[in-house]
C-alpha positions in Angstrom: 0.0 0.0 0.0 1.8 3.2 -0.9 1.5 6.3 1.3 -1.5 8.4 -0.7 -3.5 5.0 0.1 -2.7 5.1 3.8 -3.5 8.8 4.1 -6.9 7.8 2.5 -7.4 4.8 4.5 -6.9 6.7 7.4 -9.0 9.8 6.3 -11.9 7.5 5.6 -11.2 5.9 9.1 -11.9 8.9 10.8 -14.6 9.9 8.9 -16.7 6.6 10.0 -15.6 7.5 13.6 -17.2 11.1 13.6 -20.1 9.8 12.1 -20.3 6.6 14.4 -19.9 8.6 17.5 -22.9 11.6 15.6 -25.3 8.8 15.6 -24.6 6.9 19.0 -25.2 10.3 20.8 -29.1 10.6 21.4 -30.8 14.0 21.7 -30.6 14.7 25.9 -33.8 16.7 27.4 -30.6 18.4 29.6 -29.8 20.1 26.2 -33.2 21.2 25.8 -33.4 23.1 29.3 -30.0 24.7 28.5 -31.6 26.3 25.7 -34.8 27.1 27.1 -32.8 29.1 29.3 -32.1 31.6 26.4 -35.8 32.2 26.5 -35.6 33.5 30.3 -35.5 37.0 29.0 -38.1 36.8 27.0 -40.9 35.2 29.2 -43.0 37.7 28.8 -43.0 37.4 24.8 -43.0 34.3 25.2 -46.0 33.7 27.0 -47.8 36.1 25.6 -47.1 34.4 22.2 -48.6 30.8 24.0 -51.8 33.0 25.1 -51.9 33.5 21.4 -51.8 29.7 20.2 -54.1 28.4 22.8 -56.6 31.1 21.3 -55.7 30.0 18.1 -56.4 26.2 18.9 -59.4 26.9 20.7 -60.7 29.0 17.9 -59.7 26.7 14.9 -62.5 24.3 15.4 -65.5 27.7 15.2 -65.6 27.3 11.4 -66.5 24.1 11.2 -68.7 24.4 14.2 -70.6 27.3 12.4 -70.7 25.3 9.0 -72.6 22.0 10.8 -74.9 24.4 12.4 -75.6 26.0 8.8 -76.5 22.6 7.6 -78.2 21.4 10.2 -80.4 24.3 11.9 -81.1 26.5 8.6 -80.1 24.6 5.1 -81.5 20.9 5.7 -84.8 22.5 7.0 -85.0 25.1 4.4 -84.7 27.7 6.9 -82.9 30.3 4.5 -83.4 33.7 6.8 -80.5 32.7 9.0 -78.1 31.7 6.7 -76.5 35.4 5.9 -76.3 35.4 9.8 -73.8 32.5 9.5 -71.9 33.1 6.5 -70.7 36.7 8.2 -70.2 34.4 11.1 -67.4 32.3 9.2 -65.9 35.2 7.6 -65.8 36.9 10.8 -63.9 33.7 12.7 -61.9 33.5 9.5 -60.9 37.1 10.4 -60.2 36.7 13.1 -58.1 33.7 13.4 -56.3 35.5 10.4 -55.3 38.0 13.0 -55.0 36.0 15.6 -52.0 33.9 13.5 -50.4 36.8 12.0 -50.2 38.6 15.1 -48.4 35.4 17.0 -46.2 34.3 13.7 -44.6 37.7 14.4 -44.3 37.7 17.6 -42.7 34.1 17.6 -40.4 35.3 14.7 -39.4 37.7 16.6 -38.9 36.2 19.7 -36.5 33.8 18.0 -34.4 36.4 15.8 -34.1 37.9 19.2 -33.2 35.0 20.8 -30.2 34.0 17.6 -29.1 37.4 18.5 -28.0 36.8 21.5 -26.7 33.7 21.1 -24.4 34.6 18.0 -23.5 36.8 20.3 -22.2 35.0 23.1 -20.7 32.4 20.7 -18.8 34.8 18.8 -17.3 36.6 21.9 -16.1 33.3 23.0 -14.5 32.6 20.3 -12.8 35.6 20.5 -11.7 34.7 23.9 -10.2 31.8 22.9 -6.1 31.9 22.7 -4.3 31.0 19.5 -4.4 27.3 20.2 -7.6 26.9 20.0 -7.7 28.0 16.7 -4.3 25.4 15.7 -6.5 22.7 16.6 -10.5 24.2 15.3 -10.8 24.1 11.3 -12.0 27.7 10.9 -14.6 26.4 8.3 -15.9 24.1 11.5 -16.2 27.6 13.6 -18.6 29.6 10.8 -20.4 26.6 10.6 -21.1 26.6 14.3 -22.0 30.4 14.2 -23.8 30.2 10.9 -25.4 27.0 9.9 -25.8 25.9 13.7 -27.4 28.5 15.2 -30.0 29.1 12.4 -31.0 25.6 13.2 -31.6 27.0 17.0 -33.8 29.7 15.2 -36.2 27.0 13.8 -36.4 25.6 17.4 -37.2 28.7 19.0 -39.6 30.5 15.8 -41.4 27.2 15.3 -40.5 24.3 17.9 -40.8 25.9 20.9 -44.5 27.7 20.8 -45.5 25.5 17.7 -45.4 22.1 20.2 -47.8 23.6 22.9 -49.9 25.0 19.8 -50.3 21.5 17.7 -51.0 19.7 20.9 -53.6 22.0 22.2 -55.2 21.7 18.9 -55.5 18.3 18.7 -57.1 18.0 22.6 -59.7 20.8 21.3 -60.5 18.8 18.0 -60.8 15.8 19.7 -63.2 17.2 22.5 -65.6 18.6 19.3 -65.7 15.4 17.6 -66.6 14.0 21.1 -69.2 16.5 22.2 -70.9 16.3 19.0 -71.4 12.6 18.4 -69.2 10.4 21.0 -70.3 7.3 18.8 -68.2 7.8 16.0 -65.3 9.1 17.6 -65.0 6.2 19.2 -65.1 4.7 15.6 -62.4 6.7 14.3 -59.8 6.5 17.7 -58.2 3.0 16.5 -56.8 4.7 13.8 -54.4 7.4 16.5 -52.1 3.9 17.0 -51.2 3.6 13.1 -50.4 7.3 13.0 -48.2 6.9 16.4 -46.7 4.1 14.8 -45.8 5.8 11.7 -44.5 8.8 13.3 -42.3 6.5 15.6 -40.8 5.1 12.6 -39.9 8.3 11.1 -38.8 10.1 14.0 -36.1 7.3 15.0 -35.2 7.2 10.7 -35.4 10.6 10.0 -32.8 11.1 13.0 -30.2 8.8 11.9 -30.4 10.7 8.4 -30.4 14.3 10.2 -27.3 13.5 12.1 -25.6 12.3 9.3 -26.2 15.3 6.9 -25.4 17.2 10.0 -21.8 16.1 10.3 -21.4 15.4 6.6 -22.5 19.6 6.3 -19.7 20.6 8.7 -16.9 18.5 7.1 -17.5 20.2 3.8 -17.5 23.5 4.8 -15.1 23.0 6.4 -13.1 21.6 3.0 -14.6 24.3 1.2 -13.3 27.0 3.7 -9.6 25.4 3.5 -9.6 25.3 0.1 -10.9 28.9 -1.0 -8.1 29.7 1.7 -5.6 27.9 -0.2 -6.4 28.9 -3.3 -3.3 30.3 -4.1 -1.2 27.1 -2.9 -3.6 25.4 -5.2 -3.4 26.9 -8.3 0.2 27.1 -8.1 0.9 22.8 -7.6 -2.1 22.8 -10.0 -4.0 20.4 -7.7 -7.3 21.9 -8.7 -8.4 18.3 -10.1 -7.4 16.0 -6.8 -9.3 19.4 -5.0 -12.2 18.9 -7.1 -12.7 14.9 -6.6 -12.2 15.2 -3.0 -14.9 18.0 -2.9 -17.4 15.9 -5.1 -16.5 13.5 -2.7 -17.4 15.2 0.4 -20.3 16.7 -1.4 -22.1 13.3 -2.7 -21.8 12.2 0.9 -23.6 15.1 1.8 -26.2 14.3 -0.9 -26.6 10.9 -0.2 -27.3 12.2 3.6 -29.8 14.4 2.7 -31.9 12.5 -0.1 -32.2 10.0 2.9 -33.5 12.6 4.8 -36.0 13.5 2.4 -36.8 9.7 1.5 -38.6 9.8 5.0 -40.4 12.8 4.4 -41.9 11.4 0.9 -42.9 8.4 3.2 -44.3 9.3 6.5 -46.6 12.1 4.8 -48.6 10.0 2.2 -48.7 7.4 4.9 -50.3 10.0 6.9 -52.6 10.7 4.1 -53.5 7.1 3.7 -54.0 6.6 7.3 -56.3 10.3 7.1 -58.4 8.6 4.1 -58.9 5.9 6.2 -60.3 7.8 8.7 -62.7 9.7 6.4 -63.6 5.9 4.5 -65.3 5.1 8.4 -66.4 8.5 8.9 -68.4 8.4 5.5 -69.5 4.5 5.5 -70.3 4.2 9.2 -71.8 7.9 9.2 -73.9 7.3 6.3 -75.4 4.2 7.4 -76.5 5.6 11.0 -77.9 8.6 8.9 -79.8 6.6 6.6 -81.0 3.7 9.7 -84.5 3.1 9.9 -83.9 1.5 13.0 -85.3 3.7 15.5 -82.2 2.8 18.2 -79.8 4.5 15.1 -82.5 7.3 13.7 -80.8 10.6 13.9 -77.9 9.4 15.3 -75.7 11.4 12.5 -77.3 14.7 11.2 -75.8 15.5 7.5 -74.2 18.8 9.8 -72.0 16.5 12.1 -70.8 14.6 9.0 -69.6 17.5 7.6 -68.2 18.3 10.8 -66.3 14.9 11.4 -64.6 15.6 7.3 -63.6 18.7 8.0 -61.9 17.7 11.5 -60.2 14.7 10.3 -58.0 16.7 7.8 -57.4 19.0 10.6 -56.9 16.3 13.1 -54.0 14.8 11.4 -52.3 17.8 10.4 -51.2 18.8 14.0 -49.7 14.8 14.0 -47.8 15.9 10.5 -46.9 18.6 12.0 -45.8 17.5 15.5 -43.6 14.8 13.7 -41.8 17.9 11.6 -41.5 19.6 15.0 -40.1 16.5 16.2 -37.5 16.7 13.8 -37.0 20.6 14.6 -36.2 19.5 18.7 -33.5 16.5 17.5 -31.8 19.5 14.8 -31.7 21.6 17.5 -30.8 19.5 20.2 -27.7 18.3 17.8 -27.0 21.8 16.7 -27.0 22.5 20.3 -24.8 19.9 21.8 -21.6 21.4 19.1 -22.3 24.5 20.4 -22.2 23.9 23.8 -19.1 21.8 23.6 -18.1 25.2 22.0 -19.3 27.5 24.6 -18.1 25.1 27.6 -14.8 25.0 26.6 -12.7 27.0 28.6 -10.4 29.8 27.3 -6.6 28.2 28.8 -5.1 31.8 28.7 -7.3 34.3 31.4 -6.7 37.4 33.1 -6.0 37.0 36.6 -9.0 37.3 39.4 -6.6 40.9 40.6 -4.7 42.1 37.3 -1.6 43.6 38.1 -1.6 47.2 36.5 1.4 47.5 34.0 4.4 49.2 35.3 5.0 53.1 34.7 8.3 51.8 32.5 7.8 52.5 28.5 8.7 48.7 27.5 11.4 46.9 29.4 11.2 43.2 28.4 12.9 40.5 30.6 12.6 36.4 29.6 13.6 34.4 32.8 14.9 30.8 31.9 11.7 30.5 29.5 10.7 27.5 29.0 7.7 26.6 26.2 6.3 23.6 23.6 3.2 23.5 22.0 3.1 19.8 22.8 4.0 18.2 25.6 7.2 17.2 26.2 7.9 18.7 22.5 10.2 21.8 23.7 10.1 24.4 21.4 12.3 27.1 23.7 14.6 25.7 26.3 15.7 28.3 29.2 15.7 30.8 27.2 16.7 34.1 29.2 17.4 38.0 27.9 16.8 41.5 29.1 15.6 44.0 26.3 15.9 47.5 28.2 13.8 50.1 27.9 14.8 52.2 24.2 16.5 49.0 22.8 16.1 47.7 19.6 16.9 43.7 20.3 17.6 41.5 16.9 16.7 37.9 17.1 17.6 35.6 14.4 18.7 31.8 13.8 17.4 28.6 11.4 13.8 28.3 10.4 12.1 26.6 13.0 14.2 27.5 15.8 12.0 29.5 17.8 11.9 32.8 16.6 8.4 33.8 16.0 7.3 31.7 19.1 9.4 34.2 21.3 6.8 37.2 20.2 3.9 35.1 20.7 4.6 34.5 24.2 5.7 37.9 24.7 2.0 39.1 23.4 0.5 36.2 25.6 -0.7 34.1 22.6 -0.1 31.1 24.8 1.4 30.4 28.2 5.0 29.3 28.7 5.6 25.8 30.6 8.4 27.8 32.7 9.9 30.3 34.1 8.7 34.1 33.7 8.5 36.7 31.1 8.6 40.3 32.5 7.1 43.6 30.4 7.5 46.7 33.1 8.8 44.1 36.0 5.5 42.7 36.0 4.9 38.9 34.8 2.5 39.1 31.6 0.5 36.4 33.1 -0.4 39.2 36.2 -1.6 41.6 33.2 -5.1 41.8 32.0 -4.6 40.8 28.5 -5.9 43.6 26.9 -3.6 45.8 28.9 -0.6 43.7 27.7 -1.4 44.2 24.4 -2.4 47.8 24.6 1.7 48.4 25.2 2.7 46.2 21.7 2.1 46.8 18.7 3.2 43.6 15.9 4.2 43.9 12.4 4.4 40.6 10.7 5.2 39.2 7.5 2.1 37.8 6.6 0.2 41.2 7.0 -3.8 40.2 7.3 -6.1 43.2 6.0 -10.0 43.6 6.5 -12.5 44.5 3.9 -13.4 48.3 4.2 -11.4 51.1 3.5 -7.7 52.5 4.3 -8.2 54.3 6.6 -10.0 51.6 8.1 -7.3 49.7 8.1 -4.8 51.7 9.7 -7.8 52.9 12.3 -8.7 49.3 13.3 -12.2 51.2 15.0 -10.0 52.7 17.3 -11.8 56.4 17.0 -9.1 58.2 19.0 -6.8 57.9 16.1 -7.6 60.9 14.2 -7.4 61.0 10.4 -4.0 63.8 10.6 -2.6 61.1 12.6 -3.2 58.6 10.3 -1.6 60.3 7.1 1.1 61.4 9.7 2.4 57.6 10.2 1.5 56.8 6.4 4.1 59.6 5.3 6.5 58.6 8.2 6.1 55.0 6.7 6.2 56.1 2.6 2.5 54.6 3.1 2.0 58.1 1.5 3.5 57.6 -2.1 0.8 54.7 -2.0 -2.1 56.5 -1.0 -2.0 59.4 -3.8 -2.2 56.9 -6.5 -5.3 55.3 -4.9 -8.7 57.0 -6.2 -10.4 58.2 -2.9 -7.2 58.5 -0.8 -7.5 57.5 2.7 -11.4 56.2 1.6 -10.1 54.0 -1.1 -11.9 50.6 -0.9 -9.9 47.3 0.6 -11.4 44.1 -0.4 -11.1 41.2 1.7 -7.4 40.2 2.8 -6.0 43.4 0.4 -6.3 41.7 -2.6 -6.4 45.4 -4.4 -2.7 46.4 -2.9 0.5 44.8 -3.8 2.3 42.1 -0.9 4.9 45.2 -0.6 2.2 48.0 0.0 0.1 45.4 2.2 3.2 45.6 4.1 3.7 49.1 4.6 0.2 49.8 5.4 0.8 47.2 8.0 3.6 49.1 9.8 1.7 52.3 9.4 -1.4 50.4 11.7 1.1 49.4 13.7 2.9 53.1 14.5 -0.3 54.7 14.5 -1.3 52.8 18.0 1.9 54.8 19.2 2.7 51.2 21.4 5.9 51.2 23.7 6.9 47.8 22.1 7.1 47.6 18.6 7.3 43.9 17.3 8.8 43.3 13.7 8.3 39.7 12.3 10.4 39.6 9.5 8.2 42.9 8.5 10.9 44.0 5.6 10.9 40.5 3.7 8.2 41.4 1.1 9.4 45.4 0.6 11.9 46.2 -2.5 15.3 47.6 -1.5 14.1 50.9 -2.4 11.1 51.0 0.2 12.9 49.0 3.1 15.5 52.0 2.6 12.9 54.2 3.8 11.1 51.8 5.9 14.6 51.5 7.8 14.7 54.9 8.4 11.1 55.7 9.5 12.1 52.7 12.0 15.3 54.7 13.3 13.3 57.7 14.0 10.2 55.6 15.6 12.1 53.2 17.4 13.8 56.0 20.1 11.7 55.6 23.4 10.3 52.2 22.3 11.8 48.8 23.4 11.8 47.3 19.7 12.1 43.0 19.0 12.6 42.4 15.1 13.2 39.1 13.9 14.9 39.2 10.7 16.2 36.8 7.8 18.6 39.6 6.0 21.0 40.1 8.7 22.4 43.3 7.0 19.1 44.8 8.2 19.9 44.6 11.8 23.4 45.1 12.0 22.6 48.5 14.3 20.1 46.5 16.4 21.8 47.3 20.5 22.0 43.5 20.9 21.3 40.5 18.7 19.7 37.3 20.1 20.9 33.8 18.0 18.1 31.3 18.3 19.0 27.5 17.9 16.9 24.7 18.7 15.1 26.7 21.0 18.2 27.7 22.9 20.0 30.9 23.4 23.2 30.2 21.8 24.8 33.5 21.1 24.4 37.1 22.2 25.9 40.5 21.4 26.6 42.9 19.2 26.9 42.1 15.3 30.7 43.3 15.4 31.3 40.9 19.0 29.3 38.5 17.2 30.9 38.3 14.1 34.4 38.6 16.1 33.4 35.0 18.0 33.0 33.3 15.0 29.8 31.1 16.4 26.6 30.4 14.6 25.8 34.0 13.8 29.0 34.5 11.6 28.4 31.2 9.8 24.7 32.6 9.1 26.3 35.6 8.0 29.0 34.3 5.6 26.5 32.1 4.2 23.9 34.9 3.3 27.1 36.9 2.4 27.7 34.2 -0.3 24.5 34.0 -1.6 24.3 37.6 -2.4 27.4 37.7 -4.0 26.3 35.1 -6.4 22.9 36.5 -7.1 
C-alpha cells in the first residue's frame, strides 16, 4: 500500500468515527433546558405568544362548528333567513383567526431572531476569547459553521418548535373534545386509527434522526473543505491540484447528498402514509356515518345529522395535520438539540489563557522586556524554547535571528501572551504578563508581521482598526512617516479608497507598509517586527529603515529578521537555535566570535554575492 493509500485509509477511518460517535449520541432533554434558558428573557414574549396559540387552537375548530350548524339548523330544513347570519359568522372567525396567527407568527419570529441574536452573540465573543491554540487545533470552516449554519437551526427551534409544540398539541385536545361532544359514537369509531399514526411517526422520527445527524456532520466537514480550500487557493493553483481538489470536494459533497436525499426519502414516506391513514379515517367517517344517517332503526334514527358529518370531514383533515406537524416539530427538537450539543461543547470550553482574578496594573516603565529561563512547547514534552533568558531594556532595539524553525516567532507570541509558557517568567515593566489583564498587555505592543492580514473596508480603516481616538492627521502622519504616503496618492479616494477582503487590491509590498503604518499609529511602547521587511523592494525597506530609526527611540523594539544586514545596528542580537539561546551581542562581537551568527552571515554573504 503506498503512502497516498494510507493517508486515504486513514481519512476514511476517521470519517466513520465522527459519524459513528454523531449517531450513538441521542438527543438529551438536559440540552433542551440549556436552551430554554435563552428564553428566560423573554418570558414575557414568550408567554404572551402561548396566550396567542391556545386562542388560536381553541378558535380553529368555530368554522367548522358554524358550517354544521348552517347545515343542520337553517339549510337541511329550508330555513334560509339565517343563513346570511352565519356566512358573516365564518368570515368573521376567518378574520379573526387571520389576526390572531399573524399577530403570533410575528411575535414568535421575533422572539427567535431575538433569541439567535443573543446567542451569536455569546458564541462569537467566545470565540474571540479563545487563545491562538484553539484556533491550531478548530478548522476555521468548522467555527462559521457553528456560528452560521448551527445557530440558524436553533432559530427554527425557537420561531417554530418551541411555541408551535404547545400550539399543535392543544389543537389536537380541542379537535378531539368537538368530535366527542358532537357525536361520542363515532369518535369512538375513528380513535383506532391514533395507534397507526403513532406508529408511523415512531418510525420516522427514529429514521429521520439517523439521516439528520448524518447530513449534520457530513455539512460541517464540507465547509469546512470548502473553507480550507478557497483559503488555499493560491497554494492550489500554483501545484495545479485543482483536479485531486475537485474529486475530494465531489467527494465530500455526494456524501452530503446521499445524507440528505435520505432525509427527504422519510419525508416522501411518513406524509402519504399520513394521508392514507387520514383517508382511512374519512372511509369510516363516510361508510359508518352514512349508514346511521340513513338507519330506519329507530335505536340508530338521527344518530348522525348530515351537519355533524360535515363536521367529522372537516376535523379529520385537521386532526391529522397537527400529527404531521408534531412529527416535523419532532425533527426541529432533535436539529436543535444536535445543533445545540456542538455548540455547547463550544461555549463550555474554557479559554486556557485568562486574566488573573486581581490584574496587576502595568508598570510606569515604556517597554522593558525581561525572559527568565523561559521554558515553552506546543506539545508536551515537545520543547520548542529551552531556558531561554534575555533583558531587552527600555529604548532597545533587540535583533533575534537563527534557522527556520528555531523559535523565533514563538518568542513574540509569548511575549503578546498568545499562549502560556511551561516555565519560568517573562517580564514587560517588571510585571509577569501572566499578572496583566490581556488587553492591557497588548495595549503596550504593537506587531508587524510578515504575513500582514487586511479587513475588507477602507484605508483608513485599516490603519484605524475602529479605534476612534486615532484621528485621520494622525493617520496620514504615520503613512508619510512609513512612505505609506507615495501609495495613497495613487489610490482613487485616498485615505477612503476601498480594501477588499485580505487586500487583494494592494501589492504584498504596499500590504506591508500599510501594515507598519497600523502598527505606528497605535503609538505602542513595544514595537514587534516579524520579518516585516521580507516582502518590501530595496528601495522602500530603505525608507522603511529609516522611518524605523526615527520611531524606534523611546520604544523597546524586538525584530526578527532573515537579511542580517538589516539589523546590523540592532543594540543586541539574540541567535536562536533549537530553541536555545546560543549567542548574544553585538553584530561586530558576534561576528568577532565566530559562532553560529557569523556562519549565518557568511552564508547569506555568499548567496548575495552570487545573485
Amino acid at each position: 500500500m503506498n503512502p497516498a493509500e494510507v493517508l486515504e485509509k486513514a481519512r476514511q477511518e476517521r470519517y466513520r468515527a465522527e459519524e459513528q460517535e454523531a449517531l450513538q449520541r441521542r438527543g438529551d432533554l438536559r440540552q433542551m433546558k440549556r436552551l430554554l434558558r435563552y428564553l428566560r428573557p423573554r418570558r414575557k414574549q414568550v408567554a404572551i405568544a402561548v396566550l396567542f396559540s391556545v386562542l388560536i387552537a381553541i378558535l380553529t375548530p368555530l368554522p367548522m362548528v358554524i358550517i354544521k350548524e348552517a347545515i343542520d339548523v337553517y339549510i337541511m330544513p329550508g330555513n334560509y333567513g339565517g343563513l346570511a347570519m352565519m356566512a358573516g359568522l365564518l368570515l368573521l372567525s376567518a378574520i379573526v383567526i387571520f389576526f390572531l396567527e399573524k399577530t403570533s407568527h410575528y411575535m414568535i419570529a421575533k422572539i427567535g431572531q431575538q433569541t439567535m441574536r443573543d446567542l451569536r452573540q455569546e458564541v462569537f465573543s467566545h470565540i474571540q476569547s479563545q487563545p491562538l491554540r484553539f484556533f491550531d487545533r478548530n478548522p476555521v470552516g468548522r467555527l462559521i459553521t457553528r456560528v452560521t449554519s448551527d445557530v440558524n437551526v436553533l432559530n427554527e427551534l425557537f420561531a417554530q418548535g418551541v411555541v408551535g409544540i404547545f400550539q399543535q398539541s392543544f389543537s389536537l385536545v380541542v379537535i378531539l373534545g368537538v368530535l366527542f361532544f358532537f357525536n361520542w359514537q363515532l369518535t369512538l369509531l375513528i380513535l383506532p386509527i391514533i395507534p397507526l399514526i403513532a406508529l408511523a411517526s415512531w418510525n420516522f422520527r427514529n429514521n429521520v434522526f439517523v439521516s439528520y445527524r448524518l447530513t449534520r456532520v457530513r455539512l460541517s466537514r464540507l465547509n469546512t473543505f470548502m473553507q480550507e480550500n478557497i483559503t488555499g487557493m493560491r497554494t492550489v493553483q500554483a501545484n495545479t491540484r485543482e483536479d485531486p481538489q475537485f474529486r475530494l470536494f465531489d467527494e465530500l459533497n455526494r456524501a452530503h447528498r446521499d445524507a440528505h436525499i435520505k432525509t427527504v426519502f422519510q419525508y416522501a414516506l411518513f406524509f402519504p402514509i399520513v394521508e392514507v391513514v387520514t383517508t382511512l379515517g374519512l372511509a369510516i367517517v363516510v361508510w359508518q356515518g352514512g349508514r346511521m344517517f340513513l338507519a330506519e332503526e329507530a335505536a340508530l334514527a338521527g344518530a348522525v345529522t348530515v351537519g355533524q358529518l360535515a363536521l367529522f370531514v372537516q376535523a379529520l383533515e385537521r386532526f391529522f395535520q397537527p400529527v404531521k406537524d408534531l412529527s416535523e416539530k419532532y425533527n426541529i427538537v432533535q436539529s436543535a438539540i444536535a445543533a445545540s450539543e456542538r455548540l455547547f461543547v463550544l461555549l463550555d470550553t474554557k479559554p486556557t489563557i485568562v486574566d488573573p482574578e486581581q490584574p496587576v496594573q502595568p508598570g510606569v516603565g515604556a517597554g522593558r522586556i525581561e525572559f527568565r529561563d523561559v521554558w515553552f512547547a506546543y506539545n508536551p514534552g515537545e520543547w520548542v524554547l529551552k531556558g531561554v533568558s534575555f533583558t531587552a531594556e527600555q529604548g532597545q532595539t533587540i535583533a533575534i535571528v537563527g534557522p527556520t524553525g528555531s523559535g523565533k516567532t514563538t518568542l513574540m507570541a509569548l511575549l503578546c501572551r498568545f499562549y502560556d509558557i511551561q516555565k519560568g517568567e517573562i517580564l514587560v515593566d517588571g510585571v509577569d504578563v501572566r499578572d496583566m489583564r490581556q488587553a492591557d498587555l497588548r495595549e503596550k505592543i504593537a506587531i508587524v508581521m510578515q504575513d500582514v492580514f487586511l479587513f475588507h473596508g477602507t484605508v483608513a480603516g485599516n490603519v484605524r482598526l475602529g479605534r476612534d481616538s486615532i484621528t485621520d492627521e494622525r493617520i496620514a502622519e504615520v503613512c508619510e512617516r512609513t512612505g505609506f504616503d507615495n501609495v495613497v496618492r495613487r489610490l482613487p479616494s485616498g485615505y477612503e479608497s476601498g480594501v477588499k477582503e485580505r487586500g487583494a487590491t494592494l501589492s504584498t509590498g504596499e500590504k506591508q507598509l500599510l501594515s507598519f503604518a497600523r502598527a505606528l499609529a497605535f503609538d505602542p511602547q513595544i514595537l514587534v517586527l516579524d520579518e516585516a521587511t521580507a516582502n518590501i523592494d530595496t528601495q522602500s525597506e530603505e525608507q522603511l529603515q529609516r522611518a524605523v530609526a526615527t520611531l524606534c527611540a523611546g520604544r523597546t523594539s524586538l525584530v526578527i529578521a532573515h537579511r542580517l544586514s538589516t539589523i546590523q545596528r540592532a543594540h543586541k542580537i539574540l541567535v536562536i537555535h533549537h530553541g536555545h539561546l546560543v549567542e548574544e551581542g553585538t553584530h561586530q562581537e558576534l561576528l568577532r566570535r565566530g559562532g553560529l551568527y557569523r556562519r549565518l552571515y557568511d552564508l547569506q554573504y555568499r548567496e548575495q554575492a552570487a545573485g
